[in-house]
LOMILUM-66811 format. One line per field, with one value per atom (N, C-alpha, C): residue number from 1; atom name; x, z, y. Coordinates in steps of 0.1 Angstrom, whole numbers, always signed. Example, Ala and Ser with C-alpha at 12.3 -4.5 7.8 and 13.67 -1.06 7.14 Angstrom:
// residues 2
k = [1	1	1	2	2	2]
a = [N	CA	C	N	CA	C]
px = [+132	+123	+132	+128	+137	+129]
pz = [+78	+78	+78	+71	+71	+79]
py = [-57	-45	-33	-22	-11	+0]
//
This chain:
// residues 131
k = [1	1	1	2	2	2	3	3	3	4	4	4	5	5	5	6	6	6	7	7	7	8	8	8	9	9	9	10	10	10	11	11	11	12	12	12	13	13	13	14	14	14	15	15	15	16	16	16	17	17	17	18	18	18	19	19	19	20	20	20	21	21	21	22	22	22	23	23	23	24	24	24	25	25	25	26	26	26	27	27	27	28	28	28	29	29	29	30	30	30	31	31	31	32	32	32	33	33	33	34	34	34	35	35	35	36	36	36	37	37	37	38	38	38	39	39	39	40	40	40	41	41	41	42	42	42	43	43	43	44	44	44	45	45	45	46	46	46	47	47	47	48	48	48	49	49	49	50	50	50	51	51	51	52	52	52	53	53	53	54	54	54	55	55	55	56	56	56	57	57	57	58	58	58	59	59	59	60	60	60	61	61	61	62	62	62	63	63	63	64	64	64	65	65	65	66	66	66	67	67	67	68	68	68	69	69	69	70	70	70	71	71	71	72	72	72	73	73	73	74	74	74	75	75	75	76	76	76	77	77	77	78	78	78	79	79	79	80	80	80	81	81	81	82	82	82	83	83	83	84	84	84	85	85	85	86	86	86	87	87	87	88	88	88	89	89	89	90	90	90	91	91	91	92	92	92	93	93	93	94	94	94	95	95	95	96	96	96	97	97	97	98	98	98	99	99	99	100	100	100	101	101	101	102	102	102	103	103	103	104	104	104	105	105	105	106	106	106	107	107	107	108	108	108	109	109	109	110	110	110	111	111	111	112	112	112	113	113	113	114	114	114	115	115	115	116	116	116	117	117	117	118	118	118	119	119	119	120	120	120	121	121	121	122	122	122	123	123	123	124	124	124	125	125	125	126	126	126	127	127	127	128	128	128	129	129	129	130	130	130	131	131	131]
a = [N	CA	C	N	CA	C	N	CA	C	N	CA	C	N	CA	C	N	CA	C	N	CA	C	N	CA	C	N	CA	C	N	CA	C	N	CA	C	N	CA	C	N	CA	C	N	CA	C	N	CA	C	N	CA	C	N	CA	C	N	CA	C	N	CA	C	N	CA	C	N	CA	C	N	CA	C	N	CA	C	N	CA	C	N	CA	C	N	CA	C	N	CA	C	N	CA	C	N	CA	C	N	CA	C	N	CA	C	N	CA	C	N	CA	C	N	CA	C	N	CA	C	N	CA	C	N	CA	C	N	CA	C	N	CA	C	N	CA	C	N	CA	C	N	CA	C	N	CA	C	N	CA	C	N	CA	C	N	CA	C	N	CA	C	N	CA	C	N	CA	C	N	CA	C	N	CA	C	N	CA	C	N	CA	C	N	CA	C	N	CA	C	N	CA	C	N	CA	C	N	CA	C	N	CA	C	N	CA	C	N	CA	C	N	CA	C	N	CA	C	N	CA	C	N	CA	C	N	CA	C	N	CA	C	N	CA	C	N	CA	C	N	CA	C	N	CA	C	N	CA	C	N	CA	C	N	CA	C	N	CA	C	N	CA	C	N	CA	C	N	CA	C	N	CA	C	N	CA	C	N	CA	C	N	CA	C	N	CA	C	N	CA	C	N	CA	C	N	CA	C	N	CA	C	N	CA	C	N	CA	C	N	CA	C	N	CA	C	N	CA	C	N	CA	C	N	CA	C	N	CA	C	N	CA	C	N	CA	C	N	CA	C	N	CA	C	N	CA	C	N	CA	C	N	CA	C	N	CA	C	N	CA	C	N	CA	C	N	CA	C	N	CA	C	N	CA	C	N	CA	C	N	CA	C	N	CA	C	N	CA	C	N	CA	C	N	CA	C	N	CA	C	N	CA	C	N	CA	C	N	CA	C	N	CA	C	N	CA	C	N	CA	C	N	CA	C	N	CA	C	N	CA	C	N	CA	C	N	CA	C	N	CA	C	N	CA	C	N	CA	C	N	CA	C	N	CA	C]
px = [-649	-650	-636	-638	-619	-618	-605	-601	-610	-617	-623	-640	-642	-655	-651	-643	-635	-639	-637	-633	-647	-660	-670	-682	-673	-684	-678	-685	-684	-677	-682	-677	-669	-655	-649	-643	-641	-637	-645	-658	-665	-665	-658	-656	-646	-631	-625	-630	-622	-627	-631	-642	-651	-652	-649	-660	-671	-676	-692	-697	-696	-703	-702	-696	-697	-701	-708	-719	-728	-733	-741	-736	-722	-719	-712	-708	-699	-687	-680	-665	-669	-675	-674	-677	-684	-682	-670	-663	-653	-642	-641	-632	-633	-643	-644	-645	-649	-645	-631	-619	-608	-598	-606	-601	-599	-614	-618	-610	-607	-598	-582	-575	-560	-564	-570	-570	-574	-577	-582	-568	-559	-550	-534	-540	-530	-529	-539	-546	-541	-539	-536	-518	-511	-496	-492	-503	-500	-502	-507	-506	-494	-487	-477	-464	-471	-456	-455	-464	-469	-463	-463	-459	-441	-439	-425	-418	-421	-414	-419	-407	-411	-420	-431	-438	-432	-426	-424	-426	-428	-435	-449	-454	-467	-462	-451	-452	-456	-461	-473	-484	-492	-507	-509	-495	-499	-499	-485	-489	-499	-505	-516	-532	-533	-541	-543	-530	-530	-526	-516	-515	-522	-523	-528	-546	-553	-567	-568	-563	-566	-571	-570	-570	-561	-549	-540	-552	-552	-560	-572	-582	-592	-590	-578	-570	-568	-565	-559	-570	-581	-592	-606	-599	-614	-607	-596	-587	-586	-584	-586	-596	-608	-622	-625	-623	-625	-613	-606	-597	-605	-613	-615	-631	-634	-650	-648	-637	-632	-627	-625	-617	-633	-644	-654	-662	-664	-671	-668	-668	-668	-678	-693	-703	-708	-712	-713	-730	-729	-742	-750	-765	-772	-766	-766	-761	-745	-736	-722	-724	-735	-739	-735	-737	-736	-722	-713	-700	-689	-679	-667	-661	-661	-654	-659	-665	-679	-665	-659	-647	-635	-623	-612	-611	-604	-597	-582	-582	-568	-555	-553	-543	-546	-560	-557	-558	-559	-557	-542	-539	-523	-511	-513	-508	-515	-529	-530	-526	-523	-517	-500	-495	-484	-477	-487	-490	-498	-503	-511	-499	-489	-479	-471	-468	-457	-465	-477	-484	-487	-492	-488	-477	-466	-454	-452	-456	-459	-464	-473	-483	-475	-473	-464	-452	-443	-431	-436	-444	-448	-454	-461	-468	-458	-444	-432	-424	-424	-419	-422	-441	-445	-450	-447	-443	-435]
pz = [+552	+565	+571	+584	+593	+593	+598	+605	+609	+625	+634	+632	+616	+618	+608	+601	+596	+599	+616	+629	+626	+627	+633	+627	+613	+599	+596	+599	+597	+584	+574	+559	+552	+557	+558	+542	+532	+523	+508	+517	+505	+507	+515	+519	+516	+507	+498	+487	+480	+471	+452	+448	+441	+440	+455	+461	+465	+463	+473	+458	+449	+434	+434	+443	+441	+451	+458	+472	+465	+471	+463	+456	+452	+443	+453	+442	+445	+448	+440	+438	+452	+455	+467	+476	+478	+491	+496	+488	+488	+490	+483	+487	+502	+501	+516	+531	+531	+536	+536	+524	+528	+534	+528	+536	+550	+557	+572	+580	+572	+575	+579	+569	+570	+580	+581	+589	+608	+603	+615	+620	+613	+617	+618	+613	+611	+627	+630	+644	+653	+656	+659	+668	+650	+652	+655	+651	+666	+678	+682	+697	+703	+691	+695	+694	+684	+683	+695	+699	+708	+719	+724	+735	+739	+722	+723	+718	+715	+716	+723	+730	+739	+730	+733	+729	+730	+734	+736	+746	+760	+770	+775	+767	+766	+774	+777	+784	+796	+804	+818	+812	+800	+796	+789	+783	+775	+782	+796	+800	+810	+814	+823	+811	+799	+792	+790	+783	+778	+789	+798	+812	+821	+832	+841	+839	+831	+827	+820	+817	+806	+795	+787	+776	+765	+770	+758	+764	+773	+772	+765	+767	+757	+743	+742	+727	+717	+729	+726	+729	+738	+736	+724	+720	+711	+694	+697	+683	+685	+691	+693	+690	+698	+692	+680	+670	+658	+649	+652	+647	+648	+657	+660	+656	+653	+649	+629	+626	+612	+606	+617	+610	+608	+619	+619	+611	+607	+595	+580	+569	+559	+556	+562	+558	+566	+562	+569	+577	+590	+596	+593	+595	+596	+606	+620	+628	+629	+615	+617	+604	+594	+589	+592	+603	+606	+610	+616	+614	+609	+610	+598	+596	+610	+605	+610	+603	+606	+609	+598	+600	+590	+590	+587	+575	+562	+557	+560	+555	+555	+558	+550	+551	+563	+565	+575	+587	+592	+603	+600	+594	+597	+599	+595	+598	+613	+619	+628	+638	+639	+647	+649	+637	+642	+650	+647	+658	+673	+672	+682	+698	+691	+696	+700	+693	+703	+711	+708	+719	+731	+728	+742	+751	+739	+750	+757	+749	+758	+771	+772	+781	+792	+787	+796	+803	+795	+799	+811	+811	+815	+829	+828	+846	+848	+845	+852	+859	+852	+857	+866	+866	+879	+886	+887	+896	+909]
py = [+178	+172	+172	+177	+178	+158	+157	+146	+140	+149	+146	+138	+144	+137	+126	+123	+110	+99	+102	+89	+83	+92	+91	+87	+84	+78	+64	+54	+43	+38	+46	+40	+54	+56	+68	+65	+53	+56	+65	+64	+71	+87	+92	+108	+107	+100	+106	+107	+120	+124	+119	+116	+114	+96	+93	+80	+74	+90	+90	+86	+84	+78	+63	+62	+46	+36	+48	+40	+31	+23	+12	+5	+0	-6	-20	-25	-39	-32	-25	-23	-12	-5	+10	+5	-14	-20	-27	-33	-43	-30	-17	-13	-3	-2	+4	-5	-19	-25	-27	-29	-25	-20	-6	+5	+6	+4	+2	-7	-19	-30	-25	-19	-11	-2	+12	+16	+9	+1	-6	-13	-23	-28	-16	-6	+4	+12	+12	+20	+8	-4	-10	-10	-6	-5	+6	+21	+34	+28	+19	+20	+14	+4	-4	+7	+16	+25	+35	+42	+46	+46	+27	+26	+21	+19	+12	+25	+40	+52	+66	+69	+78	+90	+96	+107	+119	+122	+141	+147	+138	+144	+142	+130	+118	+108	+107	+91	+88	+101	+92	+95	+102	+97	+90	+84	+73	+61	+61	+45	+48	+57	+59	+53	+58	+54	+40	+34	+21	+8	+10	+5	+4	+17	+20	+19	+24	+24	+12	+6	-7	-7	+3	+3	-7	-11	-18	-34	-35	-49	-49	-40	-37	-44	-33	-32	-51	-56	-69	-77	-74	-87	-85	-69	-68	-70	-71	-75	-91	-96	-113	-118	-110	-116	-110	-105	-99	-110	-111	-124	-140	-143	-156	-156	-143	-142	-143	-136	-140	-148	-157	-171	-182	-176	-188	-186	-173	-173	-162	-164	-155	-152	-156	-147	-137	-123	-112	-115	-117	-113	-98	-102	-91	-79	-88	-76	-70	-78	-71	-55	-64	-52	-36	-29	-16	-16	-26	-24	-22	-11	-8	-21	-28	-38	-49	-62	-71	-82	-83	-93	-87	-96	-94	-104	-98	-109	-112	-125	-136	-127	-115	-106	-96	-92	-84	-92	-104	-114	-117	-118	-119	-107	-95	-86	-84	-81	-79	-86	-104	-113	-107	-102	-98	-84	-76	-65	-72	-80	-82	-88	-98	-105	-94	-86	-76	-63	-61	-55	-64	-78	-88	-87	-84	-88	-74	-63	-49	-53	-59	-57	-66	-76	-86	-81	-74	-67	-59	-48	-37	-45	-58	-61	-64	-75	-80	-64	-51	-47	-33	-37	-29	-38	-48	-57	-58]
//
């Protein structure tokens, strides 16, 4: 499988190699929801890196992407409500079922709050000063 179809499988830790044996288990859920979880908070802090270093010649599609189109707001209200939907409950719904990531644990709500605070102040800096 490239990269590209990676993205596009919900439960990407069982496509490394000799994980797909432990689909159906306890241990091949817990760890694949972890997985989904780091990469999820990890995807998070490319955007913050993203925007707090210049790219190579990216920096009007990136602040046109995450600025100008609103994407970093996206970014910050669908990571807040995945924060505040995790803290109300630790039991997994039927309908979070199909998602990589239904909720967050204790650790990945706290790493994410702290990515989440300096992508705010991105955002904040950035209206004060197309302002």
């Amino acid at each position: 499988m490239t990269s590209n179809q990676l993205t596009l499988v919900s439960s990407r830790w069982y496509c490394e190699p000799a994980y797909e044996k432990l689909r159906g288990t306890e241990e091949g859920a817990v760890n694949s929801r972890l997985y989904n979880e780091k990469a999820y908070v990890l995807s998070r802090n490319f955007v913050r890196r993203a925007l707090e270093i210049p790219l190579g010649g990216l920096e009007t599609e990136v602040d046109w992407f995450y600025y100008k189109n609103g994407k970093l707001r996206k970014v910050l209200k669908d990571a807040k409500t995945l924060i505040v939907k995790s803290r109300a409950s630790t039991v997994e719904s039927e309908a979070d079922s199909d998602r990589a990531i239904p909720r967050l644990t204790g650790g990945g709500i706290i790493a994410l709050e702290r990515t989440l605070i300096k992508l705010q102040s991105l955002l904040d800096n950035h209206q004060v000063a197309s302002a």
